[in-house]
Backbone as CSV, one residue per row, in Angstrom:
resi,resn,N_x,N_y,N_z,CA_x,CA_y,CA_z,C_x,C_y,C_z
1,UNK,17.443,127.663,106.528,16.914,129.020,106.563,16.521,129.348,107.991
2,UNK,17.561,130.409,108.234,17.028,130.820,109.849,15.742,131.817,110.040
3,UNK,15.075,131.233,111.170,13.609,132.156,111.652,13.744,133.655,111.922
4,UNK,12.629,134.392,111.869,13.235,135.954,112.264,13.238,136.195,113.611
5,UNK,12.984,135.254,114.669,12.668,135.720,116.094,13.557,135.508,117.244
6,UNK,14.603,135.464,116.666,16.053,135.366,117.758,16.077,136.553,118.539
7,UNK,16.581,136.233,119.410,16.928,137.403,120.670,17.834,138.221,119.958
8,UNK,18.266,139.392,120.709,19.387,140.222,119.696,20.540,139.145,119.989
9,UNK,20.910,138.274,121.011,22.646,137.768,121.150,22.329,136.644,120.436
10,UNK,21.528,136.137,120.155,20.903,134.448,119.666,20.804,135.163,117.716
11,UNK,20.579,135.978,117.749,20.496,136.992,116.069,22.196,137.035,115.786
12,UNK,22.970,137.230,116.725,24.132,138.074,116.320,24.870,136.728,116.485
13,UNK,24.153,135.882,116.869,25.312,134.479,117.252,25.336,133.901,115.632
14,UNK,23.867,133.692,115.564,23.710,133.336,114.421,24.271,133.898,113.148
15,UNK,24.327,134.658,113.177,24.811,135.409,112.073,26.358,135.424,111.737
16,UNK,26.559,135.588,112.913,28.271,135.039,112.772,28.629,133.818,112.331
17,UNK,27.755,132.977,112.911,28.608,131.395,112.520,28.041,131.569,110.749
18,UNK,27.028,132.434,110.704,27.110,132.121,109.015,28.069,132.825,108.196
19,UNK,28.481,133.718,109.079,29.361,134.453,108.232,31.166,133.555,108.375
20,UNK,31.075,133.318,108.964,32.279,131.798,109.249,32.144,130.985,108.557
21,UNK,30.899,130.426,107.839,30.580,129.219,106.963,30.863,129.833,105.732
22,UNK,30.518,131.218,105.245,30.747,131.648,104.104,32.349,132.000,104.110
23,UNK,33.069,132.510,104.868,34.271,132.270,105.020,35.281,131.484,104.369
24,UNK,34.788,130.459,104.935,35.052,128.921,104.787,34.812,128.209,103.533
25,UNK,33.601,128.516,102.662,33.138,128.239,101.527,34.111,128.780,100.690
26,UNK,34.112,130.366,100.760,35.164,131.299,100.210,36.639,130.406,99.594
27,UNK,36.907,130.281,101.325,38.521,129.902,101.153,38.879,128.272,100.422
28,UNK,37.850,127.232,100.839,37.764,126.177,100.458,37.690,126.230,99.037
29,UNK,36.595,126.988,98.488,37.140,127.810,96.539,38.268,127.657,96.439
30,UNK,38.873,128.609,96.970,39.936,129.270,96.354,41.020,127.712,96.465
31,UNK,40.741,127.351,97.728,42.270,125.660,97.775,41.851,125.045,96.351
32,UNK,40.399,124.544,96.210,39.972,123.612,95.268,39.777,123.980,93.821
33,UNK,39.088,125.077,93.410,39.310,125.824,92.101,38.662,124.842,91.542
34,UNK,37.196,124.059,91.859,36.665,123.208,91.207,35.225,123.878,91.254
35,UNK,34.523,122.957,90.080,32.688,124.008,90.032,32.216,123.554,91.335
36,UNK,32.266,122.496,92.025,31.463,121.971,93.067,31.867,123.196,94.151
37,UNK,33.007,123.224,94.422,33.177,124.674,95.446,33.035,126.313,94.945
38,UNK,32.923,126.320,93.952,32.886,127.840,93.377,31.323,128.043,93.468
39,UNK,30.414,127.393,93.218,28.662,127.099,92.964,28.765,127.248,94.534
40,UNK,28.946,126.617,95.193,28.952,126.142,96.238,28.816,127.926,97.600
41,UNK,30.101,127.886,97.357,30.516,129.171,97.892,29.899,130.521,97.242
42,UNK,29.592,130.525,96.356,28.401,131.818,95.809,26.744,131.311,96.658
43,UNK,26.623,130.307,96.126,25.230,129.953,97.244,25.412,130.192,98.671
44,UNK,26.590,129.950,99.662,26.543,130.213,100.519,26.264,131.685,100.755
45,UNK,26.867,132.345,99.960,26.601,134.173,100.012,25.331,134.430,100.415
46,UNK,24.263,133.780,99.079,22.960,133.850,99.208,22.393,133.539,100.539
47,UNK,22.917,132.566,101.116,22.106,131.847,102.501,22.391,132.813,103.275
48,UNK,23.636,133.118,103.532,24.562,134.594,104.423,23.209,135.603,104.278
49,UNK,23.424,136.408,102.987,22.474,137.169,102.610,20.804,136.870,103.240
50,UNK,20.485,135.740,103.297,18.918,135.042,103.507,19.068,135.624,105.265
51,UNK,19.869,135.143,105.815,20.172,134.953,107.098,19.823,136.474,107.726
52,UNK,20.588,137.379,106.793,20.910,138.910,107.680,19.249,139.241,107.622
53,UNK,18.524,138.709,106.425,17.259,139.612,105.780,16.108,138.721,107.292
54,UNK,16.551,137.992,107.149,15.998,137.025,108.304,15.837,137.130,109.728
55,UNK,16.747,137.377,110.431,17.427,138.124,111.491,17.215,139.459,111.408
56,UNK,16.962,140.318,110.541,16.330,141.693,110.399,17.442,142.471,110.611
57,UNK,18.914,142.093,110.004,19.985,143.165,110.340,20.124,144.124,109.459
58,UNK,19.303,143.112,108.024,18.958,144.039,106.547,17.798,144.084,106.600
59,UNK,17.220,145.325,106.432,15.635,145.643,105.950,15.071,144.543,104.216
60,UNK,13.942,143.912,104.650,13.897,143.505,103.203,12.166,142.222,103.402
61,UNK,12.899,141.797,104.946,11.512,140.916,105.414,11.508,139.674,104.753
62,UNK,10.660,138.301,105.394,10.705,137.258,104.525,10.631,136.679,103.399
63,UNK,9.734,137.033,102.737,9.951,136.542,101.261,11.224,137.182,100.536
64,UNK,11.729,138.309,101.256,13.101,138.550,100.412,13.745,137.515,100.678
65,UNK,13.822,137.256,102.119,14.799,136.694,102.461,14.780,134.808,101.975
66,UNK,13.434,134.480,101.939,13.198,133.081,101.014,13.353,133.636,99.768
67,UNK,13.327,134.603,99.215,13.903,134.746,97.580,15.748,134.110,97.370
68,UNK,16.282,134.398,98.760,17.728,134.358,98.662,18.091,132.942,99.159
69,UNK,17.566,132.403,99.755,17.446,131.221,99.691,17.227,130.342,98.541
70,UNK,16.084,130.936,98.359,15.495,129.757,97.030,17.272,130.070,95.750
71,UNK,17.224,131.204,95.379,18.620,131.215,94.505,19.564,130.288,95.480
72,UNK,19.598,130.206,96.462,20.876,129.758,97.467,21.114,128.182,96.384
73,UNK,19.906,127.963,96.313,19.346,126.260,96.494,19.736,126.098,95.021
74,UNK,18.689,126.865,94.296,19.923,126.587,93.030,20.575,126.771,92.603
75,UNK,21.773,127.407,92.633,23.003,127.043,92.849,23.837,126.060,93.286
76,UNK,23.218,125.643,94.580,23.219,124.282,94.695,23.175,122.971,93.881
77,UNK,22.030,123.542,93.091,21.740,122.568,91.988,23.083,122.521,91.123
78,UNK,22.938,123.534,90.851,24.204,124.258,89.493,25.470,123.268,90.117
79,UNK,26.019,123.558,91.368,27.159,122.716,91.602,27.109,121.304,91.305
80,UNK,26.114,120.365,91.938,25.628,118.843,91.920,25.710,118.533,90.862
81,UNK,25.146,119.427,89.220,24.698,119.010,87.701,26.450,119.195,87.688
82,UNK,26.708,120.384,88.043,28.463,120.719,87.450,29.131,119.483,87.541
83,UNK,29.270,119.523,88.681,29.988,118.230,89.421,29.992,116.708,88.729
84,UNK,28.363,115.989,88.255,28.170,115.114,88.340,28.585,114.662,86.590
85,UNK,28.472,116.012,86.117,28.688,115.984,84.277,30.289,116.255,84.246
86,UNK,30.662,117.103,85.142,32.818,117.306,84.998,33.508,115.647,85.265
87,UNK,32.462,114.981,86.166,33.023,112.902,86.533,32.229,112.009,85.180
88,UNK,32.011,112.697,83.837,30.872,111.739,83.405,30.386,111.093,83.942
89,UNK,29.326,111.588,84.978,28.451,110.925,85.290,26.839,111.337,84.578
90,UNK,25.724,110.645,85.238,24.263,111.395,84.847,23.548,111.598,85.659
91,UNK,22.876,112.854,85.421,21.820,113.500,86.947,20.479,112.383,86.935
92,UNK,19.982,111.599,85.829,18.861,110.807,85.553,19.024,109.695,85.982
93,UNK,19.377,109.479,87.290,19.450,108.450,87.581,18.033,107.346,88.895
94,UNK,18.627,106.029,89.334,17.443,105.598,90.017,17.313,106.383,90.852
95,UNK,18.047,106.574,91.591,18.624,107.378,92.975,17.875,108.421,92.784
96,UNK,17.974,109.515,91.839,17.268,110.777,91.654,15.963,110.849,91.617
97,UNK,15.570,109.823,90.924,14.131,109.845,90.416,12.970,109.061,91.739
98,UNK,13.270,108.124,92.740,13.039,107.908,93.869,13.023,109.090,94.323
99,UNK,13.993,109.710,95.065,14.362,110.786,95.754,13.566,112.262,95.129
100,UNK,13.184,112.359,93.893,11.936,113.401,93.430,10.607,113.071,94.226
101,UNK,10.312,111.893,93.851,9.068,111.603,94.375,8.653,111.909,95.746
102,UNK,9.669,111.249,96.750,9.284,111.398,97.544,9.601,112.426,98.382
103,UNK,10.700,113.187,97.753,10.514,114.795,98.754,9.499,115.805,98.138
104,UNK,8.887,115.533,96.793,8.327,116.094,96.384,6.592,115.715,96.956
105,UNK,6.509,114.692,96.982,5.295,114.022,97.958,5.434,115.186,99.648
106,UNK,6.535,114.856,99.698,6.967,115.626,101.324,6.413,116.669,101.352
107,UNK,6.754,117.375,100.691,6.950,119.101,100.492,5.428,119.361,100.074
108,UNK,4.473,118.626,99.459,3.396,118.995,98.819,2.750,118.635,100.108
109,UNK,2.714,117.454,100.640,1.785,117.496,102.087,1.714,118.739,103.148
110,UNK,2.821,118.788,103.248,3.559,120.066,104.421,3.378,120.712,103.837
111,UNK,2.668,121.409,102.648,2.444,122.976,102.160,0.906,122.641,102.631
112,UNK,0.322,121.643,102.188,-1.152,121.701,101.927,-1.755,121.096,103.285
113,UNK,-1.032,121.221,104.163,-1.626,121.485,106.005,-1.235,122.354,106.508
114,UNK,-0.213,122.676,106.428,0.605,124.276,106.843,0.757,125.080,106.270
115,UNK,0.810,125.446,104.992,0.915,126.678,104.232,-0.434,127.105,103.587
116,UNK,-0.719,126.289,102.747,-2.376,125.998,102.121,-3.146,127.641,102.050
117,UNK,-3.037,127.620,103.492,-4.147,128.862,103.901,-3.527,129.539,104.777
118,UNK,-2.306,129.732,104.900,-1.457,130.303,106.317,-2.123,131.783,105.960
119,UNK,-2.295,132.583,107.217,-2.713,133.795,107.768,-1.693,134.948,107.034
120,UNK,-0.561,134.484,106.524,0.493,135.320,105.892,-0.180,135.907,104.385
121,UNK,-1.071,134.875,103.371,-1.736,135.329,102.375,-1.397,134.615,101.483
122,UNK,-1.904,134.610,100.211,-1.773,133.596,98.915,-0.084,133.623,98.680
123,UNK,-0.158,134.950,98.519,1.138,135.271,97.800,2.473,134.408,98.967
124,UNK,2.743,134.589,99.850,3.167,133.723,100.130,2.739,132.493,100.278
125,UNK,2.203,132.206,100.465,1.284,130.642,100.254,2.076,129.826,98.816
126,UNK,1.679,131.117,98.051,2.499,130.149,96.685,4.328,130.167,96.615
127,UNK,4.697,131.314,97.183,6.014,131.232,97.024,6.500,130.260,98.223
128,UNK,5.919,130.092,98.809,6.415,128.942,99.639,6.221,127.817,99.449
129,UNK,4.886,127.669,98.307,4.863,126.191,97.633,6.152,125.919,96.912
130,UNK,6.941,126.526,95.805,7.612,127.156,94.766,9.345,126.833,95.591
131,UNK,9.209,127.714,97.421,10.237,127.419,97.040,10.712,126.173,98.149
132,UNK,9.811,125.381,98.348,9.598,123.690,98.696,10.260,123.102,97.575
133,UNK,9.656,123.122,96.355,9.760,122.271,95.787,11.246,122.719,94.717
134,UNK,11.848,123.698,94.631,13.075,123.981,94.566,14.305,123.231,95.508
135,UNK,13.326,123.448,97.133,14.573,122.720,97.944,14.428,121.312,97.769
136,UNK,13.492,120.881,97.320,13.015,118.869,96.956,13.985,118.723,95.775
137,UNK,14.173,119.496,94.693,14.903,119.332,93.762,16.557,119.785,93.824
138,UNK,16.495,120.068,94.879,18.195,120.423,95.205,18.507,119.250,96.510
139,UNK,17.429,118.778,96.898,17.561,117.451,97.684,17.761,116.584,96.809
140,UNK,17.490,116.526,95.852,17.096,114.867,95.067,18.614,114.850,94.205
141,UNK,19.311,115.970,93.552,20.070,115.924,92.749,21.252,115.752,93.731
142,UNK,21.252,115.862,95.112,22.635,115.287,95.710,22.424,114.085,96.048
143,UNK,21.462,113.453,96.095,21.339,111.963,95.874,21.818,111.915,94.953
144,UNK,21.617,112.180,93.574,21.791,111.993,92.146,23.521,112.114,92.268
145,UNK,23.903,112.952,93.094,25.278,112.978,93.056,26.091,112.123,94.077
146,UNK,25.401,111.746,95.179,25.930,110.731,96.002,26.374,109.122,95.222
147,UNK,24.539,108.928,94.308,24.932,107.674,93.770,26.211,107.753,92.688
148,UNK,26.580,108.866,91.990,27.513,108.842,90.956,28.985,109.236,91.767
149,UNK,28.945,109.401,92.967,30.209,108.887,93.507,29.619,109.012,95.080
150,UNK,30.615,108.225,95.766,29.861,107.740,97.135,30.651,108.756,98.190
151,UNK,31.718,109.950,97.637,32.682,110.609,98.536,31.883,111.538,98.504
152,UNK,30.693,111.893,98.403,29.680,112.630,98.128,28.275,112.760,99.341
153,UNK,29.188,111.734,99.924,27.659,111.410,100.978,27.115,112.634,101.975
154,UNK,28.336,113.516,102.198,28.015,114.779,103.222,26.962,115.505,102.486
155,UNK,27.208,115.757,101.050,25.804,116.469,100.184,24.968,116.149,100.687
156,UNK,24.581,114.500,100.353,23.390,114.335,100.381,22.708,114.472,101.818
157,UNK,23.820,114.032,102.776,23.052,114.328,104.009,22.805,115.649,104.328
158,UNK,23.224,116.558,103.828,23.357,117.791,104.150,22.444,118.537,103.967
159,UNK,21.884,117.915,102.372,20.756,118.856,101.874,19.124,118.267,102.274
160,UNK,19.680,117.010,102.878,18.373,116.212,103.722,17.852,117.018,104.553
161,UNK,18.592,117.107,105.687,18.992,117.815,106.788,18.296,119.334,105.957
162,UNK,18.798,120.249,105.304,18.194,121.135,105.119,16.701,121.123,104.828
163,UNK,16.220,120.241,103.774,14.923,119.905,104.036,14.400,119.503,105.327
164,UNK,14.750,119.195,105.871,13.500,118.679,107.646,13.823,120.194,108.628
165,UNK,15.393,120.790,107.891,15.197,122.148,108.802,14.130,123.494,108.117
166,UNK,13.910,123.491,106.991,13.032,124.423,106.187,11.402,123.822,106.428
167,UNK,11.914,122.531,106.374,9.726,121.414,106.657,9.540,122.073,108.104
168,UNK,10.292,122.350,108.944,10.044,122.553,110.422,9.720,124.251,110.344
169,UNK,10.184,124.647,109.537,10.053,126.292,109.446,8.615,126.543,108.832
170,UNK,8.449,125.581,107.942,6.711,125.240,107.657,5.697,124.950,108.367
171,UNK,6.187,124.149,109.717,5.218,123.559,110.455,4.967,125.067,111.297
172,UNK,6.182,125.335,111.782,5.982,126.743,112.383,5.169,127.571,112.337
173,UNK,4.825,127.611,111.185,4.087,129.387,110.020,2.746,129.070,111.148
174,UNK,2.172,127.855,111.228,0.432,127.176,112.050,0.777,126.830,112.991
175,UNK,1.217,126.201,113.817,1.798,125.179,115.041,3.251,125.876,115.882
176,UNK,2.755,125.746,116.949,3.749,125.399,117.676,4.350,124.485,118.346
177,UNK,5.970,124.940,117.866,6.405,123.567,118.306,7.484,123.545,119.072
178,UNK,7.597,123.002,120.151,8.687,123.408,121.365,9.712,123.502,120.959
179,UNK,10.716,124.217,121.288,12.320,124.730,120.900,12.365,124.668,119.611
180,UNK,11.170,124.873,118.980,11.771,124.696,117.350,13.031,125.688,116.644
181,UNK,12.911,127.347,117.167,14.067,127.981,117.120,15.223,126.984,117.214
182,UNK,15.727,126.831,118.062,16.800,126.038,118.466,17.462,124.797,117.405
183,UNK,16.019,124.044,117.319,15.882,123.036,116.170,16.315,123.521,115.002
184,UNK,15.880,124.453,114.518,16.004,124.778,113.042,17.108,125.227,112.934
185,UNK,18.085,126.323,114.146,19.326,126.877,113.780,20.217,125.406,113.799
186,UNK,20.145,124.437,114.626,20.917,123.210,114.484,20.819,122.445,113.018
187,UNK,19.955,122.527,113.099,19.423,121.718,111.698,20.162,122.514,110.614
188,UNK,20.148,123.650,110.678,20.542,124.377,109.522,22.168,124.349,109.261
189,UNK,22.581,124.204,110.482,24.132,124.467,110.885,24.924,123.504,110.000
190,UNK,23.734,122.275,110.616,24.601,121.087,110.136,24.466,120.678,108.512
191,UNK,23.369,121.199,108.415,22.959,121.269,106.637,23.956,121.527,106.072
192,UNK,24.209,123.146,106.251,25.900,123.573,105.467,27.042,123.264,105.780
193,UNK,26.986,122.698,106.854,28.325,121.913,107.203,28.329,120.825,106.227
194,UNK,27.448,119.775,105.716,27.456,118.733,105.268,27.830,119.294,103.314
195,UNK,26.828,120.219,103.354,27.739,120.874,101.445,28.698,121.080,101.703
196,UNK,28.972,122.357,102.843,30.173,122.767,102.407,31.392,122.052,102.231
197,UNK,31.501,120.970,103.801,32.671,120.058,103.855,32.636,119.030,102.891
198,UNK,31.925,118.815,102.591,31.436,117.382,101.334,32.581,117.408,100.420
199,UNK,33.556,118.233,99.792,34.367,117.982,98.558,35.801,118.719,99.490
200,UNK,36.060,118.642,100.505,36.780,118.900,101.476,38.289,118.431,101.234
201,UNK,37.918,116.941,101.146,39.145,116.464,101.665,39.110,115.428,100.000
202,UNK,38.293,115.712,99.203,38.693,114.649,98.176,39.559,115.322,96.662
């Protein structure tokens, strides 16, 4: 999830490469015609969508724009469960249930030093608890899908990676933190690079 405070060419850069990733999601659908890319590529819309509201090219402001996110994410989910039940596999696995805990541990610390009481107000306060723990659960289920096949590993890194780029967008809201802009559009880049390409080549 990109920050709203890009320059206008650093806004318009950004925005492009997302609109290239959704592109890409798009067309990668259409080669594969499988749920993992169809889920996949509708969530990217959402992030696209998150991005413009983000960047302020659409009127709508942040919590719209974490509303479109948070759907981004599950969808996300939706693909990983699709995916992992079309290989008989199961989402209840060790892998998953580790991987709850402790992004969910994650996400609850980093709300309750940085969000807790952020100057923004309850109401976001809670939707940003809410949609932590949405992205912990769209983290944990591509583990869940890594362990039920291992050609899977770009997910999981991917949606890691999206968690430490959204935890950093948290630390932000209280703290400053040097080049974090910079940080977070990288972080983010590589996040969807890692879903999107993940069922690429298999």
């Amino acid at each position: 999830m990109i920050i709203d405070n890009f320059k206008d060419l650093n806004r318009f850069t950004a925005v492009s490469i997302s609109f290239i990733y959704l592109l890409t999601a798009l067309y990668i659908w259409l080669e594969k015609k499988n749920n993992y890319n169809r889920f996949v590529s509708i969530a990217v819309v959402f992030c696209f969508t998150g991005d413009m509201l983000l960047s302020k090219f659409i009127p709508g402001g942040t919590m719209i724009g974490m509303g479109a996110f948070a759907i981004a994410h599950i969808l996300f989910i939706i693909a990983y469960v699709n995916t992992i039940h079309d290989n008989n596999g199961k989402v209840m696995n060790f892998g998953f249930c580790v991987a709850t805990i402790v992004y969910y541990l994650y996400f609850l610390i980093l709300w309750n030093i940085f969000l807790r009481n952020t100057p923004s107000g309850e109401l976001f306060s809670f939707a940003s608890l809410i949609y932590g723990l949405i992205v912990g659960t769209m983290a944990s289920v591509a583990v869940s899908l890594y362990i039920n096949g291992e050609k899977y590993i770009k997910t999981a890194l991917g949606a890691f990676i999206f968690l430490l780029s959204d935890s950093l967008i948290a630390v932000t809201q209280t703290t400053i933190v040097s080049n974090s802009e910079i940080i977070i559009w990288i972080t983010y880049v590589l996040a969807l690079y890692g879903i999107i390409y993940s069922n690429n080549f298999t």
